[in-house]
PADRENLO-647784 format. One line per 3 residues: number of its first residue (from 1); their letters; for each residue y, z, x of C-alpha. Coordinates in nm, 2 decimals. Example, Ala and Ser with C-alpha at 12.3 -4.5 7.8 and 13.67 -1.06 7.14 Angstrom:
# PADRENLO-647784
1) as) -0.45,0.78,1.23 | -0.11,0.71,1.37 .
END
This chain:
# PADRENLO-647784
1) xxx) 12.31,8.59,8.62 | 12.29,8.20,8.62 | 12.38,8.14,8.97 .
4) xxx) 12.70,7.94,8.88 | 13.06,8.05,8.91 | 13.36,7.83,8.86 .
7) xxx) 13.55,7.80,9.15 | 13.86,7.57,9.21 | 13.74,7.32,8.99 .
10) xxx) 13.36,7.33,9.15 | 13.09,7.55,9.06 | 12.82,7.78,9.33 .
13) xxx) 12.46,7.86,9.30 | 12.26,8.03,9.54 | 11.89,8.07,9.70 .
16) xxx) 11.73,8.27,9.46 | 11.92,8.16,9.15 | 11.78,8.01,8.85 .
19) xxx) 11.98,7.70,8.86 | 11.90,7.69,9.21 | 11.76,7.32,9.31 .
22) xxx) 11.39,7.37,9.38 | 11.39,7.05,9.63 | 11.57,7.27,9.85 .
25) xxx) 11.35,7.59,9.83 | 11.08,7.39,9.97 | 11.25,7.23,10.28 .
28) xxx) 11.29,7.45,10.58 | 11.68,7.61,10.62 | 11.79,7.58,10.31 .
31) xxx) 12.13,7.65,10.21 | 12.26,7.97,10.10 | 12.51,7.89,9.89 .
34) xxx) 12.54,7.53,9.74 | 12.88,7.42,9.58 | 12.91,7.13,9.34 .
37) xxx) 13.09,6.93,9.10 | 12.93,6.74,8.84 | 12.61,6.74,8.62 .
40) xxx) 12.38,6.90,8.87 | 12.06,7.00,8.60 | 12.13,6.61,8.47 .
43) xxx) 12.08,6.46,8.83 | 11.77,6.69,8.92 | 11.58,6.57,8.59 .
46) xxx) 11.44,6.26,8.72 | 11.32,6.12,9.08 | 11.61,6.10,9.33 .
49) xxx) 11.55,5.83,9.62 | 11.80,5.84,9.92 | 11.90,5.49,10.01 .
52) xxx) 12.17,5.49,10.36 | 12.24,5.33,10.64 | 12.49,5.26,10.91 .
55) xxx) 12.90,5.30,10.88 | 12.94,4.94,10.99 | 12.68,4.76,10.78 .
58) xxx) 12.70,4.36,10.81 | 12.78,4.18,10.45 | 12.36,4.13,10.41 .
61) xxx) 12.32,4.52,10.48 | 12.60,4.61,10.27 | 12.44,4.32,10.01 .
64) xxx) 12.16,4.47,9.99 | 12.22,4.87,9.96 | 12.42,4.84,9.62 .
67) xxx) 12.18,4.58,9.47 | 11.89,4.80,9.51 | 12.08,5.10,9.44 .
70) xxx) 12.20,4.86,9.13 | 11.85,4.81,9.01 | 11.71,5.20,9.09 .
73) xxx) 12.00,5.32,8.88 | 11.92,5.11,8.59 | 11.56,5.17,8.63 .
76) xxx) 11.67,5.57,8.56 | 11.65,5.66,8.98 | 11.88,5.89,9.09 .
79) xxx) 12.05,5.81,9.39 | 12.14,5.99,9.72 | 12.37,5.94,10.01 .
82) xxx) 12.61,6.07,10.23 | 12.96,5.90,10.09 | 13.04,5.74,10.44 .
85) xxx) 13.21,5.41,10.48 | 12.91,5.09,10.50 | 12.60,5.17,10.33 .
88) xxx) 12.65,5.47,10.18 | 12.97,5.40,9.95 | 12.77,5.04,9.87 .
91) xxx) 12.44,5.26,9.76 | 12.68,5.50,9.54 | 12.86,5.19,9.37 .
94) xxx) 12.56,5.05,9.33 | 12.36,5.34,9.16 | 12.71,5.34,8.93 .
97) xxx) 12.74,4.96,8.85 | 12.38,5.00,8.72 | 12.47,5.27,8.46 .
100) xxx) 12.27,5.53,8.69 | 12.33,5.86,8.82 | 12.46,5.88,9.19 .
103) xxx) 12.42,6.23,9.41 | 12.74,6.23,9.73 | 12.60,6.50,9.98 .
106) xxx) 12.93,6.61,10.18 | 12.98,6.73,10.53 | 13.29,6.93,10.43 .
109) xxx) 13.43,7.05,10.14 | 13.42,6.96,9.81 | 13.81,6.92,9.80 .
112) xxx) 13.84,6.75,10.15 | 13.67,6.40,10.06 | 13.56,6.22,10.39 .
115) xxx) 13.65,5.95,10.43 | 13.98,5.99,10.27 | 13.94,5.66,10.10 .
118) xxx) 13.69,5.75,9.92 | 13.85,6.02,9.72 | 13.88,5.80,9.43 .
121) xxx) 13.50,5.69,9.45 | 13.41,6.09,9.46 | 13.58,6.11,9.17 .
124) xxx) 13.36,5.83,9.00 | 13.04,6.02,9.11 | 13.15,6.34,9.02 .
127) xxx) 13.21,6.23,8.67 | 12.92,6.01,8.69 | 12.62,6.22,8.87 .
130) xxx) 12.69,6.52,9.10 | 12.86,6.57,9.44 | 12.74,6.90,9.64 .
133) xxx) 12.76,7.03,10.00 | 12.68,7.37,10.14 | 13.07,7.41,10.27 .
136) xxx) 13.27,7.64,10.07 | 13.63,7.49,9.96 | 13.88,7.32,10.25 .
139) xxx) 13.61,7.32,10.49 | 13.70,7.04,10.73 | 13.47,6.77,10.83 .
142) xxx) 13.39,6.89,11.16 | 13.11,6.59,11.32 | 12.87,6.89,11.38 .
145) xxx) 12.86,6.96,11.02 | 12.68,6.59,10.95 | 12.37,6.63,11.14 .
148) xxx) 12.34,6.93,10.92 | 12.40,6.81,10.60 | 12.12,6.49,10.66 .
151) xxx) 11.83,6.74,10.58 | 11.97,6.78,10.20 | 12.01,6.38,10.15 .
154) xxx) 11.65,6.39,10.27 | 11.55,6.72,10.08 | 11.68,6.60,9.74 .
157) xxx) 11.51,6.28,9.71 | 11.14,6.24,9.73 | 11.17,5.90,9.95 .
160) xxx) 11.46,5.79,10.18 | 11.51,5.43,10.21 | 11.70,5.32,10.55 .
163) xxx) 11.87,4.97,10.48 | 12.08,4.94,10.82 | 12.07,5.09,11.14 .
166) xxx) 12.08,5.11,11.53 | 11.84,5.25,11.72 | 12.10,5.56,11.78 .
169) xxx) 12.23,5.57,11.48 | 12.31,5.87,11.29 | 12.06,5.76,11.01 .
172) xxx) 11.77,5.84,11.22 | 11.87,6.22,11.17 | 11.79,6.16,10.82 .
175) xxx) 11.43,6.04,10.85 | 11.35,6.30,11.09 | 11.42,6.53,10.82 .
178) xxx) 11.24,6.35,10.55 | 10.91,6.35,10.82 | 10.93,6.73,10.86 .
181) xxx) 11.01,6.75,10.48 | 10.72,6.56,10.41 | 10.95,6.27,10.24 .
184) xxx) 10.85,5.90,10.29 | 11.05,5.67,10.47 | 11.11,5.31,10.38 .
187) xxx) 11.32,5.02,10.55 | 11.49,4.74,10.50 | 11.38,4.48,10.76 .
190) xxx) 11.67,4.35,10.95 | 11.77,4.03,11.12 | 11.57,4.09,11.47 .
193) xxx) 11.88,3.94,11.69 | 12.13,4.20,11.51 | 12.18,4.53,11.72 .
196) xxx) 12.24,4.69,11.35 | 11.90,4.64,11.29 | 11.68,4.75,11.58 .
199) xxx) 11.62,5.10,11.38 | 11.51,5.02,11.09 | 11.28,4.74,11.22 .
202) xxx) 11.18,5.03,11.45 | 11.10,5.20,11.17 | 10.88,4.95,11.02 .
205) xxx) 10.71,4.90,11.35 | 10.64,5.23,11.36 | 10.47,5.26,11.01 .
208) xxx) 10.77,5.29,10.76 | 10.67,5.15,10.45 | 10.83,4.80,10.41 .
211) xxx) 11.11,4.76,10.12 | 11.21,4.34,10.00 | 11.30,4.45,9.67 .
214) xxx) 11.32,4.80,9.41 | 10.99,4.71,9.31 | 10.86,4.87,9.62 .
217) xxx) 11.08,5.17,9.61 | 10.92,5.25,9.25 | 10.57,5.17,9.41 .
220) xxx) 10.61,5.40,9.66 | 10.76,5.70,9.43 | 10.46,5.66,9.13 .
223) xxx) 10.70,5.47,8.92 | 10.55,5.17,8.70 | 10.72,4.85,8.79 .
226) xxx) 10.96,4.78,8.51 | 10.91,4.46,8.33 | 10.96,4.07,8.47 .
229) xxx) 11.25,4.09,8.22 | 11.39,4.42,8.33 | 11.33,4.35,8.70 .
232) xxx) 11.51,4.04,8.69 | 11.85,4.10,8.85 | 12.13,3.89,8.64 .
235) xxx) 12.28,3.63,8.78 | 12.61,3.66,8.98 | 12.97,3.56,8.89 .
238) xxx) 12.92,3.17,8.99 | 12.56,3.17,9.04 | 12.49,2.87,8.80 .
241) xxx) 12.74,2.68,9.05 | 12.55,2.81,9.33 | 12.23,2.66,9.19 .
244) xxx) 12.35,2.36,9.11 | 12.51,2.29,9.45 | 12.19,2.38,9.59 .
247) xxx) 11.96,2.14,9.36 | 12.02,1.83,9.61 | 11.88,2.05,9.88 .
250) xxx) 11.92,2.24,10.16 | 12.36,2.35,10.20 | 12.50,2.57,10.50 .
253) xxx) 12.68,2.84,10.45 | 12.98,2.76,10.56 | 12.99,2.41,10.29 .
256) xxx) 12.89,2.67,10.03 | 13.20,2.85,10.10 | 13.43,2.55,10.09 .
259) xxx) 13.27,2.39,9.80 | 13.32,2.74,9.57 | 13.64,2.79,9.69 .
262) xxx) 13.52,3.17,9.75 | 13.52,3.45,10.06 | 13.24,3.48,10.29 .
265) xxx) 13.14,3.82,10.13 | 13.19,3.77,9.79 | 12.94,3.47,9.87 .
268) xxx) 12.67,3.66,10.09 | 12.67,3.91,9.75 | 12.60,3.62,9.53 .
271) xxx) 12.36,3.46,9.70 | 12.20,3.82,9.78 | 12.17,3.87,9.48 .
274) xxx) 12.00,3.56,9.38 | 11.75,3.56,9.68 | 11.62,3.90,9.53 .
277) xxx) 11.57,3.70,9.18 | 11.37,3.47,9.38 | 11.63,3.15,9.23 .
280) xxx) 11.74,3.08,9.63 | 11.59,3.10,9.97 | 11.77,3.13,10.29 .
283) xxx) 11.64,2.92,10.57 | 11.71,2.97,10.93 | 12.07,2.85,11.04 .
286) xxx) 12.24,3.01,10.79 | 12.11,2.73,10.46 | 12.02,2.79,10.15 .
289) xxx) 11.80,2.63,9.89 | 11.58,2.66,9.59 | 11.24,2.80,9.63 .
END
């Protein structure tokens, strides 16, 4: 037998199968039964790294999940998270903007998408990498089903990268389950006034390894560091204009805004993006120049 059946427009495996994911053979409880939709054999050839985060991720944290996620996924990393609103839907559009293949763990069923507005991007990942969960068809998303489900975003990928989170969050689930699987954890150091951020700069505290740009995801997986070339993220929609408002010196925020004609996030992406090029700095207050 090969372990997969079609059912309702998903397909089943099961411990002991030979399609059977062997990142979850190794990790204590693993599933029974996993169900999916997508590529599944596509997503497992090649490193996976989890990058998540909290529901309510500020524009930097949200920023900052899909350009990494961006960059892994054109560097040929797979990518894992849980689908939730904030820094997981950024890491999945992320992984897809950069051509990449995109893993959507669910707490429920493959047919019952949660959140509901997500549907559409499930879709995307389905067709564009794999979405699994160990819930047969119209299985609610009951909350204690989440805690649960953590240990396969964790099992599947051999690091998990934490871009945004309280000290209570949900998140911290996740790296429990990555320290008893034997995964390593990374973070994304956060602004230290920011309640969103006490967790992960726990996390660093505590010995996380340290993550200001993909280059140190690949370091910490055994990947070779791609190129200056390739490593080089393109430059934003507007970035040019960016750079040349900022060749005078120092600008605020706020005159950035005004002078572009643009909204707050759209700006915080574009000049995320260009602070991971190393082409702007931010200084305290909320300006920006050229290094």
């Amino acid at each position: 037998m090969t372990g997969i059946l079609a059912l309702t427009g998903s397909r089943v495996t099961w411990s002991g199968a030979p399609d059977y994911p062997p990142e979850l053979s190794s990790i204590p409880d693993p599933p029974p039964l996993l169900f999916y939709r997508g590529d599944l054999a596509r997503f497992l050839d090649g490193p996976a790294v989890a990058v998540i985060g909290s529901r309510r991720g500020s524009p930097y944290g949200l920023g900052v999940a899909r350009s990494l996620s961006r960059s892994l996924g054109a560097a040929g990393v797979r990518v894992v998270s849980g689908l939730a609103r904030g820094i997981d839907g950024e890491a999945h559009r992320g992984c897809l903007e950069g051509g990449g293949l995109t893993m959507a763990v669910l707490g429920s069923g493959l047919d019952v998408p949660y959140p509901r507005e997500h549907a559409p991007l499930l879709e995307r990942i389905a067709g564009q990498g794999v979405a699994v969960t160990e819930h047969p068809p119209g299985t609610p998303p009951d909350a204690f089903n989440f805690p649960r489900r953590n240990r396969l975003i964790s099992g599947f990928s051999k690091a998990v990268v934490v871009v945004e989170a309280g000290e209570r969050s949900g998140t911290m689930i996740t790296v429990d389950a990555a320290l008893e699987q034997g995964r390593d954890v990374l973070a994304v150091p956060g602004e230290i006034s920011r309640r969103g951020s006490t967790g992960t700069n726990r996390l660093i505290r505590d010995g996380a390894g340290v993550v200001t740009c993909v280059e140190d995801i690949l370091d910490a997986i055994g990947l070779a560091r791609p190129s200056s070339e390739q490593a080089a993220i393109p430059p934003p929609q507007g970035g040019s204009r960016i750079l040349e408002l900022l060749a005078e010196g120092p600008v605020h925020f706020d005159q950035l805004a005004r002078a572009l004609a643009v909204a707050a996030p759209e700006l915080h992406s574009a000049l995320l993006e260009l602070e991971l090029s190393g082409r702007v700095v931010q200084r305290p207050g909320k300006y920006y120049c050229l290094p």
